[in-house]
N, C-alpha and C positions, 0 to 999 in steps of 0.2 A: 217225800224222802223217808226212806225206811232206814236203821242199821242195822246194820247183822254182823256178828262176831261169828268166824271159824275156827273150831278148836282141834286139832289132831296130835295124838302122837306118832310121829313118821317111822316109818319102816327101814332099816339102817342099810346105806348102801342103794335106793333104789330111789327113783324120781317118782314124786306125789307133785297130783295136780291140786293142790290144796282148795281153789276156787275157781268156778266158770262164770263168767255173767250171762242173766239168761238172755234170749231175744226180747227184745224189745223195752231192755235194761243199759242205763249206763250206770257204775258203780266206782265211786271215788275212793281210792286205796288209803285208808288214813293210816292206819296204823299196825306194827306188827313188833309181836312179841316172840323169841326163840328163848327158848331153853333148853339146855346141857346136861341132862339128868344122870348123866351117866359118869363112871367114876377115873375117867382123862381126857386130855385134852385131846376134841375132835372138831373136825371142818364141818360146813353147812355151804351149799349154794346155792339162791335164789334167782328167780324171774320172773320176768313179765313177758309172757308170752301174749305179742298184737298181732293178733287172729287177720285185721285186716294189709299188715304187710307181711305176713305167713317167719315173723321176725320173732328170737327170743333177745329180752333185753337186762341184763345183768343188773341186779342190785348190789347182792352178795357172791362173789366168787372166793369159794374155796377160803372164806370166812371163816379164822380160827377161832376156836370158845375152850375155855380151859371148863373145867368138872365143877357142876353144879354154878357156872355162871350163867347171865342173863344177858341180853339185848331188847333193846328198843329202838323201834324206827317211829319217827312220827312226822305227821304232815303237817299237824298243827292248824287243820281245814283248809288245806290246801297239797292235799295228796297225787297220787296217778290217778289218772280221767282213762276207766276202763271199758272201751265197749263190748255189745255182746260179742259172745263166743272168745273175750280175752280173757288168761287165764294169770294164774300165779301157779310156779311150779318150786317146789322145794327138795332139793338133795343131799343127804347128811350121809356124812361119810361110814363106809362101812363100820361094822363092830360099836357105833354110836346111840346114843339115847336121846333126841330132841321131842320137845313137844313144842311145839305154835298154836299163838291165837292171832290170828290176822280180821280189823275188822274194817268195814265197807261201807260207804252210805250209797245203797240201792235207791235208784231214780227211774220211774217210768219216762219212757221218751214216745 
């Protein structure tokens, strides 16, 4: 078991695929952090895209965050069970400022 933390600050208004799992990886979604850096209040919408029913699955929709607030998600080790090629994809609304760190515990299978 590996962790890995991903950090990005996202591109406002356009979908980022923030993480992939690689082949021959599964990767347990612990925990994620959004931040609002920007100066009102703006939406954010998360997913879980599962590569193997070609499905995306909502976490966050159109999730409001007022200016310079925070969120946390946490799994408490017991997060999303993510196989290869699933991803996490992130959408902040136009004119917006988020940054994310989402982090993972990578498993060889």
């Amino acid at each position: 078991m590996r962790l890995l933390s991903i950090g990005k600050n996202l591109t406002a208004g356009t979908e980022t695929v923030v993480y992939t799992v690689p082949d021959g990886y599964i990767a347990v979604w612990d925990l994620m952090y959004l931040h609002n850096s920007g100066g009102s209040t703006k939406t954010i919408t998360v997913d879980w895209y599962d590569a193997s029913e070609n499905s995306h699955i909502s976490v966050l929709s159109s999730y409001s965050m007022g200016s310079k607030a925070y969120f946390q998600l946490s799994g408490a080790g017991s997060g999303v069970v993510m196989e290869a090629g699933d991803e996490i994809h992130m959408t902040p609304e136009a004119g917006s400022a988020f940054g994310i760190i989402c982090t993972v515990r990578l498993e060889r299978v």
